[in-house]
C-alpha positions in Angstrom: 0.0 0.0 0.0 2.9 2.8 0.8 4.4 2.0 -2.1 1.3 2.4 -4.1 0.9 6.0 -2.4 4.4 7.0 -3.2 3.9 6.2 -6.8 0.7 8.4 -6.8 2.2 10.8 -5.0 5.6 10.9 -7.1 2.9 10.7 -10.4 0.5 13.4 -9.5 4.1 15.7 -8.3 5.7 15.0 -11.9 2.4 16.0 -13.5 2.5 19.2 -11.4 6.5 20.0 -12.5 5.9 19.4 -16.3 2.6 21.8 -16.5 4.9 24.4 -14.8 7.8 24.5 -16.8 4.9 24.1 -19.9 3.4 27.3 -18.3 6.9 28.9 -18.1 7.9 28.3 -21.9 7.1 30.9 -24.2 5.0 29.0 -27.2 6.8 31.3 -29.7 9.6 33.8 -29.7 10.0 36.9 -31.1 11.4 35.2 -34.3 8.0 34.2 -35.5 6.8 38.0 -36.2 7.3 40.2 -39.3 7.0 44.1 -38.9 7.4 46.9 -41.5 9.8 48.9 -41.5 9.9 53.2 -41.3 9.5 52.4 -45.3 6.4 50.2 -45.3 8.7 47.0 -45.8 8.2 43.5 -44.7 10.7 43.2 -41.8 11.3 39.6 -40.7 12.3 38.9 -37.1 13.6 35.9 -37.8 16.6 37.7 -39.8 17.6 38.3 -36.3 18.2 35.1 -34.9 22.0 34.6 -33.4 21.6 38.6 -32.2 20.5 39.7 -29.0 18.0 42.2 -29.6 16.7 45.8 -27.8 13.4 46.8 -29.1 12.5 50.6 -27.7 9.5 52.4 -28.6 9.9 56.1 -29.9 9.0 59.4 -30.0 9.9 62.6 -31.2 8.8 65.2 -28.7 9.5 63.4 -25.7 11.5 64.3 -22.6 13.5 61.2 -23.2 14.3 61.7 -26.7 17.8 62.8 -26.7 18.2 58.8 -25.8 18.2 58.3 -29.2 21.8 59.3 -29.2 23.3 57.0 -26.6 21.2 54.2 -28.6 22.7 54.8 -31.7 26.4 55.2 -29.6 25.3 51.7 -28.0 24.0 50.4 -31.8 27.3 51.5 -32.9 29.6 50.1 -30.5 27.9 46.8 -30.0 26.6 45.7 -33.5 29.8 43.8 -34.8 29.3 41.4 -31.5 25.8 40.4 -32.6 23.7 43.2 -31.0 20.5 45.3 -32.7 18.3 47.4 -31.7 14.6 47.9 -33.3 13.4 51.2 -33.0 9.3 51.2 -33.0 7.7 55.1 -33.2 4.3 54.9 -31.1 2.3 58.2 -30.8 0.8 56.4 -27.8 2.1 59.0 -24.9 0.7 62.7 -25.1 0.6 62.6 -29.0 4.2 62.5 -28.7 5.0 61.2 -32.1 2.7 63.0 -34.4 4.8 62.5 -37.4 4.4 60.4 -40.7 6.9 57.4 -41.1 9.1 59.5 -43.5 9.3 62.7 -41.1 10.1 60.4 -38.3 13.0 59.2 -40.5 14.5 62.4 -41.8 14.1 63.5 -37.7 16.1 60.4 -36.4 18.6 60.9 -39.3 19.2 64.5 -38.7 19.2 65.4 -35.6 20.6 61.7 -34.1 22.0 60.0 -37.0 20.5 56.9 -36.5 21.8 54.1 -38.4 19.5 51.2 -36.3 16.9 49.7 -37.5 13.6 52.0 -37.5 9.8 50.6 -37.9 6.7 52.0 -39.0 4.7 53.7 -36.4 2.7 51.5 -34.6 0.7 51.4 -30.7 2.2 49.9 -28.1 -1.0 49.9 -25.4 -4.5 50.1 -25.7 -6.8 47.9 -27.7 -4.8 48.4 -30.9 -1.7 47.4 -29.7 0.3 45.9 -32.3 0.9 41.8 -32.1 4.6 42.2 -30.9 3.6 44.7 -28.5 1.3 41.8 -27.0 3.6 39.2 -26.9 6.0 41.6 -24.8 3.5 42.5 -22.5 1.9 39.0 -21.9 3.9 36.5 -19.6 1.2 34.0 -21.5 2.8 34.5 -24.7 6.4 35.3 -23.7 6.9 32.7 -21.0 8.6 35.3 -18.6 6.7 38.3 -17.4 3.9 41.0 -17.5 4.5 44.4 -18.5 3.3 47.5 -18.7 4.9 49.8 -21.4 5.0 52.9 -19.5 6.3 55.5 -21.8 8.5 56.0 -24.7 11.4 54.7 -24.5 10.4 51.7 -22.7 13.2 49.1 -23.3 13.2 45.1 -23.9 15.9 43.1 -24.4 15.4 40.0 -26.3 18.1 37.1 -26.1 19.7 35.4 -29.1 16.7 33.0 -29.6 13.7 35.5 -29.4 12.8 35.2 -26.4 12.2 38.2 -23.6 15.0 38.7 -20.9 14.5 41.9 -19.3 11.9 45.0 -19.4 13.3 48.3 -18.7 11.6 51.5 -17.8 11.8 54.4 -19.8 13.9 56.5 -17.5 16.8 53.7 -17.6 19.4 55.3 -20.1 21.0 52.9 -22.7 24.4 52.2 -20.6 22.7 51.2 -17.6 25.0 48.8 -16.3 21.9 46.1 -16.5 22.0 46.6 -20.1 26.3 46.5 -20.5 26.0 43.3 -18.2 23.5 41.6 -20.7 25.5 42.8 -23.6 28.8 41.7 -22.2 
């Protein structure tokens, strides 16, 4: 009889263990999505795999804009070891991107020189919240957390297989040493 409870018992705890770790894996990652980019391209994410990846949503007439030039000195310094970063313009905070996808190009190119990858405009919150935005936001489809994204500049850092390390708040500068850690 105790042995028959202890098989139970070490059945009904190994069902337990694998529905966590089921719970805990991300379904997809981040490779699976295709975007377009600032010029109305398909951009696949899967041309990313191998690269760890920052994704940061954008604005033009933010408070925190002048970040895009410690992301493009980060972009710069880091790409040759297998870095990116994905900027994604979102006129979700205060109307703070009111731009077309071309003027928010010619800005970022002007004023910041910004050589990293831009996307079209899209929303990061609200009920048209674009796909990746959900998966980055949902511990249900990204395995590892909820989030909130805040405010522009909101950073995630995606690991070499797609899937979601880290959120960062929008106040956290590029060379946080979180960031240099992960990179390094």
């Amino acid at each position: 009889m105790r042995a028959i409870i202890t098989i139970f018992f070490m059945g009904l705890f190994s069902l337990f263990s694998k529905t966590n770790i089921e719970a805990q894996t991300p379904k997809t990652s981040i490779h699976s999505f295709t975007v377009k980019d600032i010029q109305g391209n398909d951009y696949s994410m899967s041309s990313l795999k191998g690269n760890k990846i920052m994704i940061v949503n954008t604005a033009s007439k933010c408070g925190f804009t002048s970040q895009y030039e410690d992301l493009q000195k980060l972009y710069s310094e880091y790409r040759d070891k297998d870095f990116v970063i994905i900027g994604f313009p979102a006129n979700n905070f205060l109307a703070q991107e009111p731009g077309s996808n071309e003027e928010i190009a010619q800005f970022c190119q002007s004023n910041y020189g910004v050589e990293f990858p831009m996307m079209s405009k899209i929303s990061v919150k609200g009920k048209d919240r674009h796909p990746l935005y959900e998966f980055l936001t949902s511990k249900s489809l990204n395995g590892v957390m909820d989030t909130k994204v805040g405010w522009n500049f909101h950073k995630y850092l995606i690991d070499e297989d797609g899937f979601l390390v880290m959120s960062i708040a929008s106040k956290t500068k590029p060379y946080d040493k979180r960031i240099i850690d992960w990179l390094n």
